[in-house]
DONUDO-855128 format. One line per field, with one value per residue (C-alpha): residue number from 0; x, y negated, z. Coordinates in steps of 0.1 Angstrom, whole numbers. Example, Ala and Ser with C-alpha at 12.3 -4.5 7.8 and 13.67 -1.06 7.14 Angstrom:
n = [0, 1]
px = [123, 137]
py = [45, 11]
pz = [78, 71]
END
This chain:
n = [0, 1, 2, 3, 4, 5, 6, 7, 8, 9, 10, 11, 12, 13, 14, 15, 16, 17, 18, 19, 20, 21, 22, 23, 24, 25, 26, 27, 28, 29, 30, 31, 32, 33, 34, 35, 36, 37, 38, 39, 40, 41, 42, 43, 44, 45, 46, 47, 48, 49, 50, 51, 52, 53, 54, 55, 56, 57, 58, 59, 60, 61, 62, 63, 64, 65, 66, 67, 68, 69, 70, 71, 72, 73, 74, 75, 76, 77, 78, 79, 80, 81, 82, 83, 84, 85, 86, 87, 88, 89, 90, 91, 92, 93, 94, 95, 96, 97, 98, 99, 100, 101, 102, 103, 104, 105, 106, 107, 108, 109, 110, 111, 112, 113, 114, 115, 116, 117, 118, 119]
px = [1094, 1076, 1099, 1092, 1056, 1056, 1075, 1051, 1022, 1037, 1042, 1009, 999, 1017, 1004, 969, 976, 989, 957, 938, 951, 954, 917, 912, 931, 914, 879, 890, 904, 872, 852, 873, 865, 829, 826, 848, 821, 797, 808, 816, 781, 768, 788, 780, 738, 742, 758, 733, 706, 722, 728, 687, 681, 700, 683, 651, 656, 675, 639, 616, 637, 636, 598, 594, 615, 592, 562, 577, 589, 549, 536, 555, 548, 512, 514, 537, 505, 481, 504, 509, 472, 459, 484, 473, 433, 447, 465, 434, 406, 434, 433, 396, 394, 417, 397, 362, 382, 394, 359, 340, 369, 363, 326, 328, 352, 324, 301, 316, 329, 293, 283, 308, 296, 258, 274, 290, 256, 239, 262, 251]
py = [726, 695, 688, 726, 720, 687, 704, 732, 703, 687, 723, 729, 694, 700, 733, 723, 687, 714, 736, 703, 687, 722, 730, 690, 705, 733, 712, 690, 713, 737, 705, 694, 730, 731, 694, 709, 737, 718, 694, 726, 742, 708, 710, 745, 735, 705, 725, 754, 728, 714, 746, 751, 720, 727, 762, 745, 724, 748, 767, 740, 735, 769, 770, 741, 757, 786, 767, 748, 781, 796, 760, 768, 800, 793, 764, 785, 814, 788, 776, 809, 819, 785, 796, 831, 817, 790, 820, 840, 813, 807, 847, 843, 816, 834, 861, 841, 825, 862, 874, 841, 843, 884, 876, 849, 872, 901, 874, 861, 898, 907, 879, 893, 926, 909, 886, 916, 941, 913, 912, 953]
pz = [1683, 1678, 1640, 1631, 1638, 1618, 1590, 1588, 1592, 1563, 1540, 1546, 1531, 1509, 1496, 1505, 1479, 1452, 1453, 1457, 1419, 1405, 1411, 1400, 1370, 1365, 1366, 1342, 1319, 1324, 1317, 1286, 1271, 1281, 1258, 1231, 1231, 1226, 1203, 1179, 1186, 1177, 1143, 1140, 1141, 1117, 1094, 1094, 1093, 1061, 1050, 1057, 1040, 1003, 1004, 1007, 983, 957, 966, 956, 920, 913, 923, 896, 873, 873, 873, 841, 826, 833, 815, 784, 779, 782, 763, 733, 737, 733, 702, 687, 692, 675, 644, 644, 639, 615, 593, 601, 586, 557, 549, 550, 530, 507, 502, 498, 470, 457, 459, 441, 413, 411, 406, 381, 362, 363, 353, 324, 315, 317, 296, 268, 271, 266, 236, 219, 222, 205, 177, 171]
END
C-alpha cells in the first residue's frame, strides 16, 4: 500500500512538474510573442512616421514650387505688360511722326499751291 501510494505520490509529481514547465512554456512563449508584437508595432510607427515625414516634405516642395510657378507668372505679366506700354508709346510715337510728316507735306503742298496762284 505504502509503494502504490508512493508511486501515485510520485505520478502526481510528476504530472504536477509537466503542467508546471508547460505553463513556464506557455509564459515564455506568450511573452516572446507579446515582445515580437511590439517590436513590429514599433516598426510599423517608425515607418508611418517616415512615411509622414517624406509627405511633409514632398508638401513643402510642391508648396515652393507653386509659389515659384505664381513668381513667374507675375513676373512674365509684369514683362509682357511693360512690352505692351513699350509697343504702345512706340505706336504713339509713330503716329506723332505720321502726323508731323502729313502736316509738313500739307504745308509745303499748300505752299506750291500759293507758289503756282502767283504765277497766274
Amino acid at each position: 500500500m505504502r509503494a502504490k501510494l508512493e508511486q501515485e505520490y510520485k505520478l502526481k509529481m510528476t504530472n504536477a512538474k509537466e503542467i508546471s514547465d508547460q505553463l513556464e512554456n506557455f509564459k515564455l512563449n506568450y511573452i516572446k510573442q507579446l515582445k515580437e508584437e511590439m517590436l513590429e508595432g514599433e516598426l510599423i510607427k517608425r515607418q508611418v512616421e517616415e512615411d509622414i515625414e517624406r509627405e511633409k516634405v514632398r508638401e513643402v516642395n510642391r508648396q515652393k514650387r507653386v509659389a515659384q510657378m505664381r513668381s513667374d507668372l507675375a513676373e512674365a505679366n509684369k514683362n509682357l505688360m511693360a512690352q505692351k506700354e513699350a509697343e504702345r508709346l512706340k505706336d504713339l510715337e509713330d503716329e506723332r511722326r505720321v502726323e508731323e510728316h502729313a502736316k509738313k507735306r500739307d504745308a509745303l503742298d499748300a505752299m506750291r499751291k500759293e507758289k503756282e496762284e502767283c504765277r497766274f
